[in-house]
N, C-alpha and C positions, 0 to 999 in steps of 0.2 A: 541118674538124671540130675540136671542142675536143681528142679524141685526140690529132692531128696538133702540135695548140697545144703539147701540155704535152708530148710528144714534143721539139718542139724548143725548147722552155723549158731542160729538163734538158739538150740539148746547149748550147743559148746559156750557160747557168750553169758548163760542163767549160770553156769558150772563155778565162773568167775567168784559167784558173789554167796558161795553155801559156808566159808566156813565163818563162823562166830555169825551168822543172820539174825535178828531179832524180827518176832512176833510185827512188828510196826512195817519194818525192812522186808518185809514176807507180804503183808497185803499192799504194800506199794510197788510190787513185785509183778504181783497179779494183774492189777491196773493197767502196769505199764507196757506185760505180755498182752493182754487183751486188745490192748487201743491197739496196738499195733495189728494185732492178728483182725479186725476191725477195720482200721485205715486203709489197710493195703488191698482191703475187698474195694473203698470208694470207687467209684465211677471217674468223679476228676483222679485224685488217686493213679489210677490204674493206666489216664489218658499221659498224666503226665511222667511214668515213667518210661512209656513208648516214645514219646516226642526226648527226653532225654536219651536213650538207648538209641533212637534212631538217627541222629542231628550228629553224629560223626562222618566225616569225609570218606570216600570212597577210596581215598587215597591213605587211610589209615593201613596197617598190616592188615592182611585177611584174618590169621587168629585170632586177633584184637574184636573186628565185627565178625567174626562168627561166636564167640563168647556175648557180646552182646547181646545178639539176635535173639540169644536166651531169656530175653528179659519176660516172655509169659510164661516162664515161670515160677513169677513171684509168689504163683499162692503157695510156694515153700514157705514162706515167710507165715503167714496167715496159719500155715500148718505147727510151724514150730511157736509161734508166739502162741494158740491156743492151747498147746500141751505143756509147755513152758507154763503158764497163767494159771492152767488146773493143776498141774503139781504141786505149784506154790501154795496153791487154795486147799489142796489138799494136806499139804505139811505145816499150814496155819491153824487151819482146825485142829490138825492132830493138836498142836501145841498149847490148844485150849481144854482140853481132854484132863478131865483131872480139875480144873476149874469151876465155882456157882455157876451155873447155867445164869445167863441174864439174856434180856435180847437181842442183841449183838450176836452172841453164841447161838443163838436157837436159828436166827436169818443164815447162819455161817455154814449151820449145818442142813438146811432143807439146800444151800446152795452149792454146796459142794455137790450133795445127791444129785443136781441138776448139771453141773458141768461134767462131773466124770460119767451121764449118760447121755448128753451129749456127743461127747468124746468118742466113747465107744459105736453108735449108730453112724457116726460120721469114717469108721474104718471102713478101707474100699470094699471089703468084701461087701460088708452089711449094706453101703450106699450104693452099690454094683444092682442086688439081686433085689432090693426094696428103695429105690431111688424117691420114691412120690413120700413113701416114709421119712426117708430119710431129711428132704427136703421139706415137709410139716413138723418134725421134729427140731432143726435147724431153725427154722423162722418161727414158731411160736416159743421152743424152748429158749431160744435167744433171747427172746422180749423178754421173758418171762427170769432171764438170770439181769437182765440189764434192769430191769423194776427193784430187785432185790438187792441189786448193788447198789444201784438209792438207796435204799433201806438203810442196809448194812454201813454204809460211808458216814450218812449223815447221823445215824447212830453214834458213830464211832468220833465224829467232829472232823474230820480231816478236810482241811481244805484244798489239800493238793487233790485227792481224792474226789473233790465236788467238781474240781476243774475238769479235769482228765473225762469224768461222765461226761462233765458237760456238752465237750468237746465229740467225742461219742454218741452220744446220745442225738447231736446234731446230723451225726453223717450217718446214723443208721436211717435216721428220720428224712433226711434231705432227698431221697428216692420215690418216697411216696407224696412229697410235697408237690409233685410234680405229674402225679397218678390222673389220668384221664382214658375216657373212652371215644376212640377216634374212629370214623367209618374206613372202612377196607374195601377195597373192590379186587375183587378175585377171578380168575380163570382155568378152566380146568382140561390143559390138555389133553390130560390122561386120568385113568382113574388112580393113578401112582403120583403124582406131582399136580399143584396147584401151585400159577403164580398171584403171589400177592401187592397188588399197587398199593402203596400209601402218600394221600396229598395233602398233610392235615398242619402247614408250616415250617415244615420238617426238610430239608434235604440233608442226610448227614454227610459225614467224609467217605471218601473209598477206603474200603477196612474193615468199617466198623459192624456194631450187630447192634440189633435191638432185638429186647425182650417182649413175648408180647401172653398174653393170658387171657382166659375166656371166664378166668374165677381166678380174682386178682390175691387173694386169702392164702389161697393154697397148691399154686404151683404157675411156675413161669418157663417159657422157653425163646431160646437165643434164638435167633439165626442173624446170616450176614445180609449184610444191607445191601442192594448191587441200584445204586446212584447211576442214570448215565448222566455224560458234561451236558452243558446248558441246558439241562431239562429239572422242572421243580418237581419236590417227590421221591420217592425212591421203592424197588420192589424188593421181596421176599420171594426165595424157592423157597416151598416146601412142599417134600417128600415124603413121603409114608413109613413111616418106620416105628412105628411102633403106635397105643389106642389114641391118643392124644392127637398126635397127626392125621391120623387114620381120620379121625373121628371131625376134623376140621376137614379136609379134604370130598367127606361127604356130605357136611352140614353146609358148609359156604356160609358162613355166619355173616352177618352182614358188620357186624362192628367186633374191638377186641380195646381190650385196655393195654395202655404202657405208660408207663412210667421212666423216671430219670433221665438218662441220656443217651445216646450213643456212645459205645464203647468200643476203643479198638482191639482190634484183633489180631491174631497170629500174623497174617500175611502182610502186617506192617512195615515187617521186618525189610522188605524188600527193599528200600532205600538205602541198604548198608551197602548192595551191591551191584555190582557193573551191569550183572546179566542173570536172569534167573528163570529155571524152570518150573513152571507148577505143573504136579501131578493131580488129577481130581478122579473119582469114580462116583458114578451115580451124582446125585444133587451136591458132592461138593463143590460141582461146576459153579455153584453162587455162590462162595466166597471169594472164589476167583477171576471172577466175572469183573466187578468191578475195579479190581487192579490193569486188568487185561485193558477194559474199553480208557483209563484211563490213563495208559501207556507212559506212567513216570518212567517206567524202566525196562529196556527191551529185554520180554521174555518169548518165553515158546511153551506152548498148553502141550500135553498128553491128557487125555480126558478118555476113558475107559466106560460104556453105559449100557444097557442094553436098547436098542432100535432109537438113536440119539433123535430122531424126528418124530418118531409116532409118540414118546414118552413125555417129553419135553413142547415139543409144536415147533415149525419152520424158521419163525418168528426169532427164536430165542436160538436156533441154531444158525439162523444165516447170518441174528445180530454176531454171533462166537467168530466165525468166517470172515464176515467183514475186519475184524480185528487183528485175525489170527490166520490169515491164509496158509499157514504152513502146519497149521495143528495138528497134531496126531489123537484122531478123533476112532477111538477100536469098537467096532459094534459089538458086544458082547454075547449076542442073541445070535447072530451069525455067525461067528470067528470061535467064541467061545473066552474064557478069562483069560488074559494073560500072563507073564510075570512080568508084574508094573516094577520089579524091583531094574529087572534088564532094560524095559521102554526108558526110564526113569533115568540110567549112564547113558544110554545111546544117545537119547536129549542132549544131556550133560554135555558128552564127549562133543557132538556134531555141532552144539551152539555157543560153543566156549564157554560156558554160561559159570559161575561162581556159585551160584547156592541152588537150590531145590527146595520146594516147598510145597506140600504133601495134602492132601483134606482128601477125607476117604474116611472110612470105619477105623475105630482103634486096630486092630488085629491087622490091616493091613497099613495103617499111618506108620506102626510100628515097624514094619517089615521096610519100609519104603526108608523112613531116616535113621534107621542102623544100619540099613544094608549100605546107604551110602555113606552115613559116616567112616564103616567100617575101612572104606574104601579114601578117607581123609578128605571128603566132601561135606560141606556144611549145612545141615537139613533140616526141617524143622517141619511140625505139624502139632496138631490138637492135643493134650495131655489129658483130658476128660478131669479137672482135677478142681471143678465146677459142683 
C-alpha cells in the first residue's frame, strides 16, 4: 500500500544521514521526525493536502490521478517519521551510556522508555484487539513525551529545538482550543442506526467527518458529515457497531463534545474523476451520502444493507432515490450477501465510470479495491490506519 511506501520513504530518507552522525545531529534528528510525524496528523494539515491532490484537471492521465487519489494515505508519513524519531532517540541515549548521569541524561532516559512503548502499543496488531488502549496510551503518552521534551531541549539550550516544540506544541494544542459541548438532536429509526442533526454554526464541506465524544479525556470517534445544499447544519449516521455506538444509540444523549474542525475524507478524492462508482454496505451509506446529494460528479450508488427501509427509515431512503434513481440498492435480509466485488465491475463496466470508491468494513473495503485494482481500475476506500 501507498501508506506502507511513504512509510518507508521517510525511513529510506533517515538512512542518508547515519554515517559519521553526531550526538547534537541525532537529537535534531528526532525533532525534526517527530514534527513531522505530528504535522501531518493536523487537521488544516491534512485539509490541505486534499485540496492539493485534488486541484488537478480531469484532463491529467489517469495514472497521474489515480496515484494521487492516494493521498489518505499520508499517515505513512506520521508512521515512518515516529519510528524514524524513536530510533534516533534511541541511538542518542545509547550514545550517552557510559557518560555522568546529569539531568539531561536522566529526562533522555525516562523518554526514550516512553516512546519506544508508545511505539510498540501503536503496532496494528496491539491497536486492532485493544483500540480504547491503544488510543489512551496515544494521547496521554503523547502529552506526556511532548512535557519532557521541554524538559530535555531546554535543558540542553538548543534553540532550534525550542522552535520546532514551539511550533508542535501549537498544533497539538490548536484542536482542543476549539473543544465545546454542542446539543445534538437525534432519531432512531431502528434499534441499529440513529441519525444525528447537528445546528450548532457549523455546516461543514461534503467529505468531511467530525469527531465527536461523550468523554472528551479518553476516546473520540469520526464519522462523515452528510451536509445537504442550501440547508444550515449537517447530520451523522450512526451505526451500532461496536459498545460506544451501541451505547449512544440507546442513551440518545442529549449533547456530545467536539472539537477542531472538519476534516476531509477518503471520498474527496472524487474530483480527480470524470465518473465514479461508490460502493457502501450498511451505514457506509453516510459518507457517501453527501457526495451523492451534492452531485459534483456524476456517479452511481451500489449500496448492500439489510431491510434499507425499516433499518434506516423512508426518509433517508427516498432522500438516496431522489438522487440516485438508478441505484442499486441489494436487500440483504431478503436476497442474502452478495459479491459486492462483481456488483462493484458491472457498475464500472455499465456507467463508464473511471474510479470506484468503496466504505464498507475493512475485510470487505479490501476485497472491493484489490479486486478492482487487480483488474487496472482505480479504488480507493478506508485504511483504518487512525
Amino acid at each position: 500500500m501507498h501508506h506502507n511506501r511513504l512509510a518507508a520513504f521517510v525511513l529510506l530518507v533517515n538512512v542518508v544521514f547515519l554515517p559519521g552522525v553526531s550526538p547534537q545531529s541525532m537529537a535534531n534528528l528526532v525533532l525534526g521526525n517527530l514534527a513531522l510525524a505530528i504535522l501531518v496528523r493536523q487537521q488544516y494539515v491534512i485539509n490541505l493536502l486534499f485540496r492539493l491532490a485534488t486541484s488537478v484537471p480531469t484532463s491529467w492521465p489517469l495514472k497521474l490521478r489515480w496515484t494521487l487519489g492516494k493521498v489518505y494515505h499520508f499517515g505513512g508519513l506520521h508512521v515512518g517519521g515516529a519510528l524514524a524519531g524513536t530510533l534516533w532517540f534511541v541511538a542518542y541515549v545509547v550514545s550517552l551510556l557510559g557518560s555522568p548521569p546529569t539531568a539531561t541524561s536522566v529526562v533522555a532516559y525516562v523518554l526514550v522508555g516512553l516512546l519506544v512503548g508508545i511505539s510498540v502499543t501503536a503496532a496494528p496488531p496491539f491497536r486492532a484487539r485493544f483500540h480504547d488502549t491503544f488510543e489512551k496510551i496515544h494521547r496521554f503518552g503523547g502529552w506526556a513525551a511532548l512535557v519532557l521534551f521541554w524538559v530535555h531541549t531546554v535543558l540542553g539550550g538548543s534553540v532550534v529545538g525550542i522552535v520546532v516544540l514551539a511550533v508542535v506544541t501549537f498544533s497539538v494544542a490548536l484542536p482542543w482550543l476549539r473543544l465545546r459541548r454542542v446539543p445534538v438532536h437525534l432519531s432512531r429509526p431502528s434499534s441499529h442506526v440513529v441519525l444525528a442533526r447537528f445546528d450548532h454554526g457549523v455546516t461543514p464541506f461534503s467529505g468531511s467527518s467530525t469527531a465527536i465524544s461523550r468523554r472528551p479525556l479518553l476516546e473520540w470517534h469520526s464519522f462523515a458529515n452528510v451536509p445537504a445544499p442550501d440547508e444550515h447544519g449537517f447530520r451523522l449516521t450512526i451505526s451500532r457497531a461496536g459498545d460506544w455506538t451501541g451505547s449512544f444509540i440507546d442513551d440518545l444523549p442529549s449533547h456530545v463534545w467536539v472539537k477542531g474542525i472538519t476534516t476531509a475524507g477518503v471520498a474527496n478524492i472524487e474530483t480527480l474523476f470524470t465518473r465514479v462508482i461508490y460502493v457502501a454496505t450498511g451505514s457506509g451509506i453516510g459518507p457517501c451520502l453527501p457526495h451523492l446529494l451534492a452531485q459534483k460528479v456524476p456517479a452511481r450508488l451500489v449500496w448492500a444493507t439489510r431491510n434499507p427501509r425499516l433499518t434506516y427509515g423512508d426518509e433517508l431512503v427516498d432522500e438516496i432515490f431522489a438522487v440516485q434513481p438508478d441505484a442499486l440498492v441489494w436487500d440483504t435480509s431478503a436476497h442474502g450477501k452478495p459479491d459486492m466485488v462483481a456488483l462493484a465491475y458491472e457498475a464500472y463496466r455499465d456507467f463508464d465510470a473511471e474510479a470506484v470508491i468503496c466504505i464498507s468494513n475493512k475485510k470487505l473495503t479490501w476485497q472491493v479495491v484489490s479486486g478492482m485494482e487487480r483488474r487496472g481500475i482505480p479504488a480507493y476506500g478506508a485504511i483504518w490506519d487512525s
